[in-house]
KEMARSE-799941 format. One line per 10 residues: their letters; for each residue x, y, z of N, C-alpha, C. Coordinates in steps of 0.1 Angstrom, whole numbers, padded with zeros to 4 digits. Each point is the difference from the previous one (the first is absolute). Layout:
! residues N
a = X/Y/Z/X/Y/Z/X/Y/Z; ... $
This chain:
! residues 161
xxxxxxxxxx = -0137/-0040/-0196/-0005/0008/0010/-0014/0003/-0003; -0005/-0002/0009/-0020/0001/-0001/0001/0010/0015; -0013/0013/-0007/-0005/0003/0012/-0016/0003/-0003; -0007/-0001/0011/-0015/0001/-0003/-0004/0014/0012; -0006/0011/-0014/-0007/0011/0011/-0012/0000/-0002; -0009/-0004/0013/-0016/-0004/0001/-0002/-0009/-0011; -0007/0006/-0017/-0001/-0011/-0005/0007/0004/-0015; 0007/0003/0005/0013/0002/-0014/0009/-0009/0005; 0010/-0009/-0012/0013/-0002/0007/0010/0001/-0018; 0008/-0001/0007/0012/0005/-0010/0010/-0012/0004 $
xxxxxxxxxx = 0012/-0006/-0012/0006/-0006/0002/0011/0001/-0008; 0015/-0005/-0001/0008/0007/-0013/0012/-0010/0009; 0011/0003/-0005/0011/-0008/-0003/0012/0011/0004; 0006/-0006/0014/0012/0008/-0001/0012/-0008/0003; 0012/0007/0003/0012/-0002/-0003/0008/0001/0014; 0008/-0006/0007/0011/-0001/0003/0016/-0001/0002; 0006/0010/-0002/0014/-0001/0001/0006/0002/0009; 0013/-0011/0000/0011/0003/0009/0009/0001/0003; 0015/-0001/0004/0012/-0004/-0001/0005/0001/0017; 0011/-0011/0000/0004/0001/0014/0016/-0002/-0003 $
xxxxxxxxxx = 0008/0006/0006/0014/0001/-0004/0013/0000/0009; 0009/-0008/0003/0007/0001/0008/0013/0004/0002; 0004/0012/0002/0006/0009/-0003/0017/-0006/-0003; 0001/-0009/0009/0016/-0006/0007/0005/0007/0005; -0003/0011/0009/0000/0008/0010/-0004/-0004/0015; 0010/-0009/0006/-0004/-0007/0013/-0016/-0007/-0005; -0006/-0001/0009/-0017/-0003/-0002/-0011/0010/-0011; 0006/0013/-0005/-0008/0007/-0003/-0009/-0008/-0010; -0016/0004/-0001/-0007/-0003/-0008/-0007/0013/-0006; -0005/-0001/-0016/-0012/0011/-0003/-0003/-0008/-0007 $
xxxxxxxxxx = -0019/0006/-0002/-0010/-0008/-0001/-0007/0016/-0008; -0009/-0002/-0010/-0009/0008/-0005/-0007/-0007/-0008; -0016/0006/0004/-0011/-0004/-0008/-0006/0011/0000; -0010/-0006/-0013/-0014/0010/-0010/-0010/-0010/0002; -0011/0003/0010/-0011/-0007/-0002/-0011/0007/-0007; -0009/-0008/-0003/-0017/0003/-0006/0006/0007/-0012; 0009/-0004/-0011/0004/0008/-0010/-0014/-0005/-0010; -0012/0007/-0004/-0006/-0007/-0013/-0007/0012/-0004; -0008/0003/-0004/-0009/0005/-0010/-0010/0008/0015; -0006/0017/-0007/-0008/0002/0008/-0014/-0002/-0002 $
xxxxxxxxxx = -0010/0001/0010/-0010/-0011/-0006/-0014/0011/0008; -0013/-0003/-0007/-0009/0010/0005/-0014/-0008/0003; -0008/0000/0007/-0014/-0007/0011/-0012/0011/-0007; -0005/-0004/-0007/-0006/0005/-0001/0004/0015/-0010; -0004/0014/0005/0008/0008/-0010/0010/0009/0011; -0002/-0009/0012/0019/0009/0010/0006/-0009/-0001; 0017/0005/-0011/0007/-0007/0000/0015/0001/0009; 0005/-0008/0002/0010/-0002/0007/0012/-0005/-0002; 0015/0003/0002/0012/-0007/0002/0003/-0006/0007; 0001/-0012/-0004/0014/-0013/0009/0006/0009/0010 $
xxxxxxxxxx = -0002/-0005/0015/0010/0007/0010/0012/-0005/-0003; 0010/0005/-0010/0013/-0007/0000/0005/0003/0010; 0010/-0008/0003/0010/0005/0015/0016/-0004/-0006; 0007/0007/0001/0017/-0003/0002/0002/0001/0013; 0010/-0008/0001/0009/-0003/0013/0016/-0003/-0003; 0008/0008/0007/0016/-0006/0003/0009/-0003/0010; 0001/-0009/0005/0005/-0003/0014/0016/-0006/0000; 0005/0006/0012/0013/-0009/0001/-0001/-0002/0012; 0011/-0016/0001/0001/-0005/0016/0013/-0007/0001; 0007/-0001/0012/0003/-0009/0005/0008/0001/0013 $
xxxxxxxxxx = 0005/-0014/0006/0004/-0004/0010/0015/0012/0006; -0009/0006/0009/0009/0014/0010/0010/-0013/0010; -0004/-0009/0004/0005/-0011/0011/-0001/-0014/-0005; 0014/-0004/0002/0002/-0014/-0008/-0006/-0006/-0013; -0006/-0013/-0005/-0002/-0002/-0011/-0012/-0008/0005; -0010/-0002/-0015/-0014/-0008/0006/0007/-0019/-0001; -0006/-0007/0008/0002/-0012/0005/0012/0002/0014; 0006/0009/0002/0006/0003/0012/-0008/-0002/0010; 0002/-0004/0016/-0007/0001/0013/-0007/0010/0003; 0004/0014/-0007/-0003/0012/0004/0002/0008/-0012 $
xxxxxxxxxx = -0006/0008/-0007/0000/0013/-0012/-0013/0009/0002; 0001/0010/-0005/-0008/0011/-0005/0003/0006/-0010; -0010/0004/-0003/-0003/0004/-0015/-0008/0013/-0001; 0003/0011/-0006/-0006/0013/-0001/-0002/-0001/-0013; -0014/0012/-0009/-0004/-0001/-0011/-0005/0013/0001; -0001/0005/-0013/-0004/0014/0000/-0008/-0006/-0017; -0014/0008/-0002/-0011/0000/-0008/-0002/0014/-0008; 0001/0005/-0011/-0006/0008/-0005/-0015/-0008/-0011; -0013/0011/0004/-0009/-0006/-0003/-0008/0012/-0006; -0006/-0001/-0009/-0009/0011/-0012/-0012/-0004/-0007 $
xxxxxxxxxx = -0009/0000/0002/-0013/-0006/-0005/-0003/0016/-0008; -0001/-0005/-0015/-0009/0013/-0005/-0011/0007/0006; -0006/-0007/0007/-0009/0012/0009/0000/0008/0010; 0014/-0006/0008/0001/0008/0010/0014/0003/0001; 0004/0006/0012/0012/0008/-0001/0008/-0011/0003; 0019/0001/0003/0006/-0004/0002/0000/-0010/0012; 0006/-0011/0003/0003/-0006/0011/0011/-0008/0008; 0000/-0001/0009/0012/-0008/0005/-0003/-0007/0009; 0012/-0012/0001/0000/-0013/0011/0011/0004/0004; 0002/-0006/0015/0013/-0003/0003/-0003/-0013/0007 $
xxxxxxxxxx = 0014/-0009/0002/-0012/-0010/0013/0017/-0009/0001; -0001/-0003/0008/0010/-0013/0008/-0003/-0012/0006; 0009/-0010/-0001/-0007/-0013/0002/0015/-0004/0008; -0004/-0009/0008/0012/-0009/0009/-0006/-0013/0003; 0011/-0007/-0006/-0005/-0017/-0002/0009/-0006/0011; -0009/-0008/0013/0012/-0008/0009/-0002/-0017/-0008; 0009/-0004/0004/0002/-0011/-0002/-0007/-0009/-0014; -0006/0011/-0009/-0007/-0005/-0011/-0012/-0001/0002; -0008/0003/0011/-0012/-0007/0008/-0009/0009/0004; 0009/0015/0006/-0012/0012/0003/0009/0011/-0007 $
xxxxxxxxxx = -0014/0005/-0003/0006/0014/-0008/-0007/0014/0011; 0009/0011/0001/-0012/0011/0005/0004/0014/-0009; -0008/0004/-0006/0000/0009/-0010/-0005/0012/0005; 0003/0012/-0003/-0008/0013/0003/-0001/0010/-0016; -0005/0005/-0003/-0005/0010/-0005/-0006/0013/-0006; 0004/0011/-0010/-0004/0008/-0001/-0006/0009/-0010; -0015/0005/0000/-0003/0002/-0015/0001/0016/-0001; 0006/0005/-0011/-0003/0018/0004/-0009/0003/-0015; -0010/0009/0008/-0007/0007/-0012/-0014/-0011/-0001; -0006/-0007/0009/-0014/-0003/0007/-0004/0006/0004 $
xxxxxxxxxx = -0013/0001/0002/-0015/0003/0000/0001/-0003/0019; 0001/-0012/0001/-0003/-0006/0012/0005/-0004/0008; 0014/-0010/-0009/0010/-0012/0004/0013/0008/0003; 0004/-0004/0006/0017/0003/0002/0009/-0010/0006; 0000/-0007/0008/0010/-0008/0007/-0006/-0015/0002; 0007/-0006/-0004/-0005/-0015/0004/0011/-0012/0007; -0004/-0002/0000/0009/-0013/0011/-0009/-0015/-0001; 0010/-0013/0004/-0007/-0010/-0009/0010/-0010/0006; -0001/-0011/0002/0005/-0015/0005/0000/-0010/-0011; 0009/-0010/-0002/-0005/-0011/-0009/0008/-0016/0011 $
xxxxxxxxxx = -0005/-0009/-0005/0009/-0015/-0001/-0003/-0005/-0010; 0013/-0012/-0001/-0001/-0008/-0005/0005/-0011/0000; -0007/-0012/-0003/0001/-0011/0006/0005/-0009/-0013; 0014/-0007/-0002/0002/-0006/-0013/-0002/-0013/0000; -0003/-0006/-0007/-0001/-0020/-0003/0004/-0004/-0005; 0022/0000/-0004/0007/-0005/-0003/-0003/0010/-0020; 0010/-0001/-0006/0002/0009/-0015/-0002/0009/0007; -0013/0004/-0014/-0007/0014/-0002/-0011/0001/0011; -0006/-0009/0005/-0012/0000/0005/-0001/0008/0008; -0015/0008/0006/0003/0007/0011/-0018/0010/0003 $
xxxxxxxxxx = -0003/0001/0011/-0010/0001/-0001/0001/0014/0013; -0002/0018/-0008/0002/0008/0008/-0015/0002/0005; 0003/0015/0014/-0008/0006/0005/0003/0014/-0002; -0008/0010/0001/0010/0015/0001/-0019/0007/0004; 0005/0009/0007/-0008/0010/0004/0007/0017/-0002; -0011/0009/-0002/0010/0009/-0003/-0018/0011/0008; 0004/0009/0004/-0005/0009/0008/0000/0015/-0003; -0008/0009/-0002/0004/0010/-0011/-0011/0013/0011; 0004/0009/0007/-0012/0007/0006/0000/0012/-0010; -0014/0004/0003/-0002/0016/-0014/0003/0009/0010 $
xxxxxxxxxx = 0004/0011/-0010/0001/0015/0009/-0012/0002/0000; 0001/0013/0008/-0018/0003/0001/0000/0010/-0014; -0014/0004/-0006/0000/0012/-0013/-0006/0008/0007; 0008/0012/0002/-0005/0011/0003/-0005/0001/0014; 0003/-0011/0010/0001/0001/0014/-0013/-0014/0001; -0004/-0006/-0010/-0012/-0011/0001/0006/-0013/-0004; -0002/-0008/0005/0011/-0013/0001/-0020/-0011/-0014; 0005/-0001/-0007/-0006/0001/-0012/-0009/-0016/0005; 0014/-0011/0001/-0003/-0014/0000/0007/-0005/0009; -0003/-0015/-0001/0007/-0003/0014/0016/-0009/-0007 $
xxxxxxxxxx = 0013/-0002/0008/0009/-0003/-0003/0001/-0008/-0008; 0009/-0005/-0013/-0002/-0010/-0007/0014/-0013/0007; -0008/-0012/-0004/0007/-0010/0003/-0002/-0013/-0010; 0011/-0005/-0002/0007/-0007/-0013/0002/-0013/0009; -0008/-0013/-0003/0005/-0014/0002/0002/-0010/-0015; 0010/-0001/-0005/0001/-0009/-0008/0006/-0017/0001; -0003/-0005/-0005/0004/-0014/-0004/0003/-0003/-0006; 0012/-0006/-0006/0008/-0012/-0015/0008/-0003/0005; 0002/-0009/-0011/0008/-0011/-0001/0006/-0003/-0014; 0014/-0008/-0002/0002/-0005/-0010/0001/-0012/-0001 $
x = -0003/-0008/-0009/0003/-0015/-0003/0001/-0007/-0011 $
């Protein structure tokens, strides 16, 4: 990790952990990570800590199973960055035919963000191959009656091969 302030920069070495686990409980899944785990580090003579973040999430399929014509999938997020207060996800996805997904959204305990909603496809080339789209759409509340910035909007691209 390198950051540069004006003409200081600082650089150091962190850590990643994870685990993902499947319950054997219908679809259930949990997942928890520790990111930016390393050493605190100082720019000059203000020094600083690694924004570590924890996270623990569980998910799975409320409607049929994934590779079915039709499923959905619900997930719930617990999220904690040492700097800031507590957080949460919720969010839902429904896959037709393997091909379009439409997902919606919800973060509590933002600044800005709260609901999002989002589209994907995907297009396969026989195996694994497959080369998606997803858009995802996110409007801010206003702070304190002043609408801050303008809506965020998410276009990604991948592929596997």
């Amino acid at each position: 990790v390198q950051e540069k302030l004006l003409t200081k920069t600082t650089s150091t070495m962190t850590f990643d952990l994870g685990s993902f686990f499947y319950t054997g409980f219908k679809s259930l899944r949990v997942a928890m990570g520790l990111r930016n785990f390393g050493p605190d580090k100082a720019a000059d003579v203000t020094k600083y800590f690694m924004p570590m973040y924890y996270n623990m999430a569980l998910a799975g399929e409320i409607y049929g199973e994934k590779g079915q014509p039709f499923y959905v999938t619900l997930d719930a997020e617990s999220a904690f960055a040492v700097d800031y207060e507590q957080r949460y996800h919720f969010g839902a996805e429904a896959w037709v035919k393997d091909q379009l997904a439409l997902r919606a959204g919800y973060k509590h305990n933002y600044d800005l963000e709260q609901f999002t909603v989002g589209a994907g496809v995907r297009q396969s080339f026989g195996g694994d191959r497959a080369v998606t789209v997803d858009v995802a759409y996110a409007p801010l509340k206003k702070n304190g009656g002043i609408k801050l910035f303008d809506p965020i909007l998410r276009v990604s691209l991948g592929g596997t091969f």
